[in-house]
N, C-alpha and C positions, 0 to 999 in steps of 0.2 A: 125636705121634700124627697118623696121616694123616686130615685130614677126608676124611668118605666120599662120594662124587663123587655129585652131585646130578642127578638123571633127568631132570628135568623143568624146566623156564625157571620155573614158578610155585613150585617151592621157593623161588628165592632172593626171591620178594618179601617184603621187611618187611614188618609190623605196617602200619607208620608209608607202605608203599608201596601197599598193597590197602588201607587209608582212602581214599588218593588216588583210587582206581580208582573209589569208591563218589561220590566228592567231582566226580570228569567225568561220571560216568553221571546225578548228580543234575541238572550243568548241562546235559546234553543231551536231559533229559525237560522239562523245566523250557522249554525253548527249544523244544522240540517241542508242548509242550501249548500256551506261549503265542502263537507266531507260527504254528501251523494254521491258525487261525479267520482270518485274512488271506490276502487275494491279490494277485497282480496284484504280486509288489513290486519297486521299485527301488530298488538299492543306491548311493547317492553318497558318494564318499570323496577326498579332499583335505586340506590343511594344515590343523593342528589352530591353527599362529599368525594365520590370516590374520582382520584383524577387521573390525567392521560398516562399511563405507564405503569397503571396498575395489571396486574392480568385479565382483572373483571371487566374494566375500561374496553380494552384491545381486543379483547373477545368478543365483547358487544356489538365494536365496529364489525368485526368481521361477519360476526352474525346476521348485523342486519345489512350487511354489503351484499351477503350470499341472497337474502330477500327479497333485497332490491334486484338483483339479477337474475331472482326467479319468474319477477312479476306481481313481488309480495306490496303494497303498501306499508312503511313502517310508521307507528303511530309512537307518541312520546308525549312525554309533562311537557317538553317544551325547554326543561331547564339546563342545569348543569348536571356533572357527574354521568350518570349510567345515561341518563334523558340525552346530554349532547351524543356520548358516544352512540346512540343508536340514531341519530338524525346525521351524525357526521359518517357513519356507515353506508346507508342508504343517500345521502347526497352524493358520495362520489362515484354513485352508476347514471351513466346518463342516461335522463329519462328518469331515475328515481323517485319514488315520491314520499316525502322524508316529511311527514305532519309533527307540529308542537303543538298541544293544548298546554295555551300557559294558563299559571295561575298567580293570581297579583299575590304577594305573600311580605310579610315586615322580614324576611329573612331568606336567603337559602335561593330564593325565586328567581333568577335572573335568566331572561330569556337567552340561547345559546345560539350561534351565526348558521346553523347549519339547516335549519327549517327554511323549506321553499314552500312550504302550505303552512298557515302561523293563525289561529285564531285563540283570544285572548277573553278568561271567565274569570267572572268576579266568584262565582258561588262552585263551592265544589262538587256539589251535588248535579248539575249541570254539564261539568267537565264531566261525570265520571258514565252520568248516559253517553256520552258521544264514543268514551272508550269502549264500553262494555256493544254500543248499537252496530262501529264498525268496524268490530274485533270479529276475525275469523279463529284466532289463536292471541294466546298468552303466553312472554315470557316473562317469569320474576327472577330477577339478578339476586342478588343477593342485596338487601337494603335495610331501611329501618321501619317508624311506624305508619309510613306513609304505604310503602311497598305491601305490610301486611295488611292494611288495611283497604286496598285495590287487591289483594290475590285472595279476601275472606270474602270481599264483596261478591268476586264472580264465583267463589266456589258457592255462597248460599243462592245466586242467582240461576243456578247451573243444579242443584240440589232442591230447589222448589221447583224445576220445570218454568222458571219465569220467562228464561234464554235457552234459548238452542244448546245441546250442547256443543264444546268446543274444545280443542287442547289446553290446558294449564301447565305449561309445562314450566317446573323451578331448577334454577340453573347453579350446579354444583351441589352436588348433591354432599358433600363436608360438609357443607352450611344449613343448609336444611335436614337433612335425616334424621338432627335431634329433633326438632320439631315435629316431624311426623310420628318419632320416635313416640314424644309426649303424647299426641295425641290418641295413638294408640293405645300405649299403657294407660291412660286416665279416662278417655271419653270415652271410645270402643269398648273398653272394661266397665262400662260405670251404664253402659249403654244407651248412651247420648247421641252416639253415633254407630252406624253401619261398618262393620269390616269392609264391606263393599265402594263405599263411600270414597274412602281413601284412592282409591282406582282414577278419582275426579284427577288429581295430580300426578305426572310423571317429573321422575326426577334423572337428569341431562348433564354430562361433562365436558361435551365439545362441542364448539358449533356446528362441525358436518352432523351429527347426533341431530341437533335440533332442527336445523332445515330438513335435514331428510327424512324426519318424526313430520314437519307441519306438509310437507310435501304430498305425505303419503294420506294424509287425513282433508288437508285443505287443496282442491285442484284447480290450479287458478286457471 
């Protein structure tokens, strides 16, 4: 017997596929009701291994202690490594407001003590609107493929005009210069990309550098 050809894309969702549907819309009112009532926020993201007594670590905190004492929101994964030290930064002003977007993970994930605004995404894709919606600025620490893949997001977000623009700024610029390095030689040359383009990122050595970069661009 021939199955009879389906009209519509929304016939073939399962049962088990339209729960699903109820299950993203629940995380994205849920992250809408809780991160409205904030402003002003910045997003820092980097390695979930690095730990306290690193200089990456330490700098983090400071950085986003100075944020927090600006009046900045500090927004986070929620985890360990660069993610605590930027919530243990911002927790210890008072009055700070030190957000984790966790993410349930079989590894690496573990929510970190220092978030006093904490909400919890199954889907990544979900997590990564709330960063990108109530991000006034970006910082990337230095990390791995998680980190690159939140600082490509908002550069092509910020490169099609999808988002406002906004600072991207990458922190330590040893770590990254090859990078930009690359891309310039290969894509700017190959003309994939814009000389101009590049401009989307600044690259940062110290924290007073980067507060007083989002200060002068974001006015809380």
């Amino acid at each position: 017997m021939v199955q009879q050809h389906k009209q519509f894309v929304i016939d073939d969702l399962s049962m088990q596929e339209s729960w699903r549907l109820f299950k993203i819309m629940a995380e994205l009112v849920d992250g809408f009701d809780t991160l409205g009532d904030y402003g002003h926020g910045v997003s820092i993201f980097g390695s979930a291994r690095v730990r306290e007594g690193d200089p990456v670590y330490d700098e983090c905190v400071e950085i986003a202690k100075k944020l927090a004492e600006a009046g900045y929101t500090v927004i986070t994964g929620g985890g360990p490594g660069i993610m605590e030290a930027g919530n243990k930064g911002a927790a210890q002003v008072e009055d700070g407001v030190s957000v984790g977007l966790n993410i349930r993970l079989p590894m690496e994930q573990k929510p970190n003590e220092f978030q006093n605004v904490a909400l919890d995404f199954k889907y990544f894709f979900v997590r990564k609107v709330m960063f990108v919606k109530y991000a006034t600025a970006y910082i990337v620490m230095p990390g791995g493929l998680g980190t690159l893949d939140e600082l490509f997001e908002a550069a092509v977000l910020v490169q099609t005009k999808r988002i406002k623009p906004f600072p991207i700024i990458l922190y330590k610029s040893d770590y990254w210069c090859g990078l930009i390095d690359w891309i310039r030689e290969h894509m700017v040359q190959a003309g994939y990309l814009n000389e101009d383009e590049l401009d989307l990122f600044a690259l940062m050595d110290s924290p007073d550098e980067v507060v007083h970069f989002i200060k002068r661009y974001v006015i809380v």
